[in-house]
LOTIRO-824904 format. One record per atom (N, C-alpha, C, O): residue in three letters; atom name; x, y, z. Coordinates in steps of 0.05 Angstrom, whole numbers, plus 5000, padded with zeros to 4 digits. Layout:
residues N
(ALA; CA; (X; Y; Z))
...
//
This chain:
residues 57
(UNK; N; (4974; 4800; 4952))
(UNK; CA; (4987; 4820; 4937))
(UNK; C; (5015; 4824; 4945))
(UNK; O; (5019; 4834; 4968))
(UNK; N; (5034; 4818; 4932))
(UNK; CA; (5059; 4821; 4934))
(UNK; C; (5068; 4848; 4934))
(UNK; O; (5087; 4852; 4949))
(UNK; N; (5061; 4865; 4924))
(UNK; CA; (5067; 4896; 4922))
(UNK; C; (5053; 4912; 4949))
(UNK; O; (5063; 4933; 4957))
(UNK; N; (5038; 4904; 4958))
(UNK; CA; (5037; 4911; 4995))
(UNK; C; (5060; 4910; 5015))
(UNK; O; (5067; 4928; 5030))
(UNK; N; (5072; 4883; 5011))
(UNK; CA; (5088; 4876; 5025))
(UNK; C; (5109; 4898; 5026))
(UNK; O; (5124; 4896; 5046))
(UNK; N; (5112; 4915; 5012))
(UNK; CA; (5142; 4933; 5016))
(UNK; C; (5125; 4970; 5009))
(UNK; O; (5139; 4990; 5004))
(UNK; N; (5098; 4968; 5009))
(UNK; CA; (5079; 4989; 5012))
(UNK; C; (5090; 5012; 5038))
(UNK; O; (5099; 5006; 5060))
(UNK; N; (5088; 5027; 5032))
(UNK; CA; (5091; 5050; 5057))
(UNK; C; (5062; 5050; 5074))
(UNK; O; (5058; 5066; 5092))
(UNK; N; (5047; 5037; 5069))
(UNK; CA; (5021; 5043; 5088))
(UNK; C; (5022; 5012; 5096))
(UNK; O; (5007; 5006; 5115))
(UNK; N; (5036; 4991; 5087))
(UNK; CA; (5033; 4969; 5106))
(UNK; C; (5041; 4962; 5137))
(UNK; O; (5062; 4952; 5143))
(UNK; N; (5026; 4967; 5150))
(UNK; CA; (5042; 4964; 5182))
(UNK; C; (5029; 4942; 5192))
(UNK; O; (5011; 4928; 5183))
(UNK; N; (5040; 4941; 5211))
(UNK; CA; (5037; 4913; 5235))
(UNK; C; (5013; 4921; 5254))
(UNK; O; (5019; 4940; 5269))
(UNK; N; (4991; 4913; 5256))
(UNK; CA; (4982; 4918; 5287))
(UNK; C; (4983; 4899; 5299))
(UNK; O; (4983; 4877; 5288))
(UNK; N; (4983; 4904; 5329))
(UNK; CA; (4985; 4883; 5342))
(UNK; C; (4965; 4874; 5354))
(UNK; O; (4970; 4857; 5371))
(UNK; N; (4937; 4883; 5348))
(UNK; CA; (4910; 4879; 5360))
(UNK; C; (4910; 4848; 5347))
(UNK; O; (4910; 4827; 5359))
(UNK; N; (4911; 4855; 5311))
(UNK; CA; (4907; 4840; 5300))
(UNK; C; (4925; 4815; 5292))
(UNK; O; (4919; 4792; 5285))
(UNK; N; (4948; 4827; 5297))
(UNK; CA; (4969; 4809; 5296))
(UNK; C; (4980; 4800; 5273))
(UNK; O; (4993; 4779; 5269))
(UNK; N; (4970; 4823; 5252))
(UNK; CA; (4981; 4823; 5218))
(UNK; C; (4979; 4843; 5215))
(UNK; O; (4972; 4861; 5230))
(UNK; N; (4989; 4842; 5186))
(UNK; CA; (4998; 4874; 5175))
(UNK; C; (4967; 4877; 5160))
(UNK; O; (4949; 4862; 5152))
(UNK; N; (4971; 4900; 5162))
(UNK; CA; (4940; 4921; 5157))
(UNK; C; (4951; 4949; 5131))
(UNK; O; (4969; 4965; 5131))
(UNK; N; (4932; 4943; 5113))
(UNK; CA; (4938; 4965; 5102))
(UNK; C; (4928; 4995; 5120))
(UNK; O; (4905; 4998; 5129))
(UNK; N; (4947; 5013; 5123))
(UNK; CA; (4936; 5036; 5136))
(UNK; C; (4929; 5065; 5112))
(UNK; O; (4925; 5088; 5121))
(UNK; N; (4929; 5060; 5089))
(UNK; CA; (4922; 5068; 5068))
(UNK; C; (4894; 5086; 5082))
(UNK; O; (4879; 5075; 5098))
(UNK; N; (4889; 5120; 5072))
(UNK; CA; (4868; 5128; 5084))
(UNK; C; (4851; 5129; 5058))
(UNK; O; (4862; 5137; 5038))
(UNK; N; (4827; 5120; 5058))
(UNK; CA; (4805; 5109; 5039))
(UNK; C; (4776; 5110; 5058))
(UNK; O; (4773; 5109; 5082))
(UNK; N; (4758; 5112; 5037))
(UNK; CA; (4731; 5115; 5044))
(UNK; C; (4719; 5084; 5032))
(UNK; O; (4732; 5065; 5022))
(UNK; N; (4688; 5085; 5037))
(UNK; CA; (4688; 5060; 5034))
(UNK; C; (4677; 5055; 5001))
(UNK; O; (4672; 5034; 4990))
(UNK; N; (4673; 5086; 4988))
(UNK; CA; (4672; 5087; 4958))
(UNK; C; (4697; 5071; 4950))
(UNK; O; (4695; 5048; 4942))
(UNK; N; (4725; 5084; 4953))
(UNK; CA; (4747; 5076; 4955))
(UNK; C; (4761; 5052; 4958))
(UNK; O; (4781; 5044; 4946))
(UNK; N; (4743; 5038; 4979))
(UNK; CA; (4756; 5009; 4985))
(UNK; C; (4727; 4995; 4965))
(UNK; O; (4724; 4971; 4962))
(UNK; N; (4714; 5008; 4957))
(UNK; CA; (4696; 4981; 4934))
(UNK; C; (4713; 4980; 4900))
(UNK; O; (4717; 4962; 4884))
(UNK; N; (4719; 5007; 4901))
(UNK; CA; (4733; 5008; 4880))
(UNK; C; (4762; 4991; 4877))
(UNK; O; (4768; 4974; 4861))
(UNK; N; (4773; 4999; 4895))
(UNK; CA; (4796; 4981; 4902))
(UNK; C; (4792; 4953; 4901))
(UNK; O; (4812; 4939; 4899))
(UNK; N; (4768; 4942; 4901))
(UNK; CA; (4769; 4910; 4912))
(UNK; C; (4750; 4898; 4884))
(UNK; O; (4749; 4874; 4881))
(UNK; N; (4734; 4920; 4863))
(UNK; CA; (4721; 4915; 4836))
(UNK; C; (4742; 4917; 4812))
(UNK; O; (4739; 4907; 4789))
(UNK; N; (4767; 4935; 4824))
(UNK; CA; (4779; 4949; 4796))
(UNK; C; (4796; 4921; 4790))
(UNK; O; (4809; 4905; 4804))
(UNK; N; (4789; 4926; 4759))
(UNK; CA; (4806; 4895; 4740))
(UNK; C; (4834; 4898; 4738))
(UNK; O; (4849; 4878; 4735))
(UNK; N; (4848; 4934; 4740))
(UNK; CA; (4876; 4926; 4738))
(UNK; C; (4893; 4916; 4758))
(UNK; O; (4883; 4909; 4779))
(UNK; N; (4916; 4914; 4754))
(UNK; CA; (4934; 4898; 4773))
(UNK; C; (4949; 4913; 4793))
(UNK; O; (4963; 4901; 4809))
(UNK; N; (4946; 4943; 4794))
(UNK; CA; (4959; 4966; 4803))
(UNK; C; (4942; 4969; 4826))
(UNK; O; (4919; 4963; 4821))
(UNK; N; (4949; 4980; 4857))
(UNK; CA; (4938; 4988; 4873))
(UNK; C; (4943; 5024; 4868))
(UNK; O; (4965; 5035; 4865))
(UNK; N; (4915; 5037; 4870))
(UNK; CA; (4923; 5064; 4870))
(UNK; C; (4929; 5077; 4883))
(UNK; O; (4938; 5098; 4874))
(UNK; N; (4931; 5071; 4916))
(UNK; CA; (4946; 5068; 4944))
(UNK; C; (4965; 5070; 4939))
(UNK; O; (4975; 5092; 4947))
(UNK; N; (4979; 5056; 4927))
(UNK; CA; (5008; 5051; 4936))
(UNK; C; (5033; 5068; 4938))
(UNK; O; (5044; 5077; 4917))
(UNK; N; (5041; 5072; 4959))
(UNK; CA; (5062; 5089; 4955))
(UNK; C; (5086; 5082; 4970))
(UNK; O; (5085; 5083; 4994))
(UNK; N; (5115; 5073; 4953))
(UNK; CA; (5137; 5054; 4964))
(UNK; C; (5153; 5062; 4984))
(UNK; O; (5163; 5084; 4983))
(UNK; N; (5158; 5046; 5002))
(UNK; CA; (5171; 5052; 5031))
(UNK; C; (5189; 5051; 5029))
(UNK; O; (5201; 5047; 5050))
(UNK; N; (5207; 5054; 4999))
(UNK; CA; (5231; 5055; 5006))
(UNK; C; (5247; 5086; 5007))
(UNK; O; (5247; 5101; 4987))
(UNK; N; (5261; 5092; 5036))
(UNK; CA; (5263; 5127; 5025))
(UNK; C; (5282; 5132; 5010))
(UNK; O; (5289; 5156; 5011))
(UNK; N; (5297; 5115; 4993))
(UNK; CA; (5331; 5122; 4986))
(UNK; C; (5321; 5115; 4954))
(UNK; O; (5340; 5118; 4938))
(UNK; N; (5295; 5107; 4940))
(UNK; CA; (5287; 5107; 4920))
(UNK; C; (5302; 5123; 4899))
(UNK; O; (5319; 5116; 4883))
(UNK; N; (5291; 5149; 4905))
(UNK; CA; (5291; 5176; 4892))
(UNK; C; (5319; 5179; 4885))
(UNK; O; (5326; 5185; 4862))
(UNK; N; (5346; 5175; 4915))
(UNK; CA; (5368; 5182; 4908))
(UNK; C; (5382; 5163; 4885))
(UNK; O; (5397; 5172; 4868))
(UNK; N; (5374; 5135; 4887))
(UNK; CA; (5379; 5123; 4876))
(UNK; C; (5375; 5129; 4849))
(UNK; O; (5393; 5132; 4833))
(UNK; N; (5342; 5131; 4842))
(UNK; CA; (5342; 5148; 4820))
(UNK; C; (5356; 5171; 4804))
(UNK; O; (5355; 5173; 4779))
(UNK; N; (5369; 5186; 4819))
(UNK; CA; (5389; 5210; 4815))
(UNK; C; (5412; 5204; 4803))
(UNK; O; (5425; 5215; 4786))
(UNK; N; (5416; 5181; 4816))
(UNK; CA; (5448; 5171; 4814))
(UNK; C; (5450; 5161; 4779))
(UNK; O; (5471; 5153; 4770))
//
């Protein structure tokens, strides 16, 4: 999923030594997430913080 990659809940651990979604979800949540047909994560929320101003402008 390309749209993770710049996700505000994607972080690094280093246990694992990849990025991890840190998205907080149940495990109703993550079946839904991993059955649903559209292309949209409902998670997602963009890490970028200058979005908004940009939007303004």
């Amino acid at each position: 999923m390309a749209m993770c990659d710049n996700c505000a809940y994607n972080a690094y651990d280093e246990d694992e030594e990849d990025y991890v979604c840190q998205a907080d979800m149940d495990e109703d949540d993550y079946y839904r997430f991993l059955t649903d047909k559209r292309n949209g994560c409902p998670f997602y929320r963009n890490g970028d913080e200058y979005a908004v101003v940009r939007h303004q402008m």
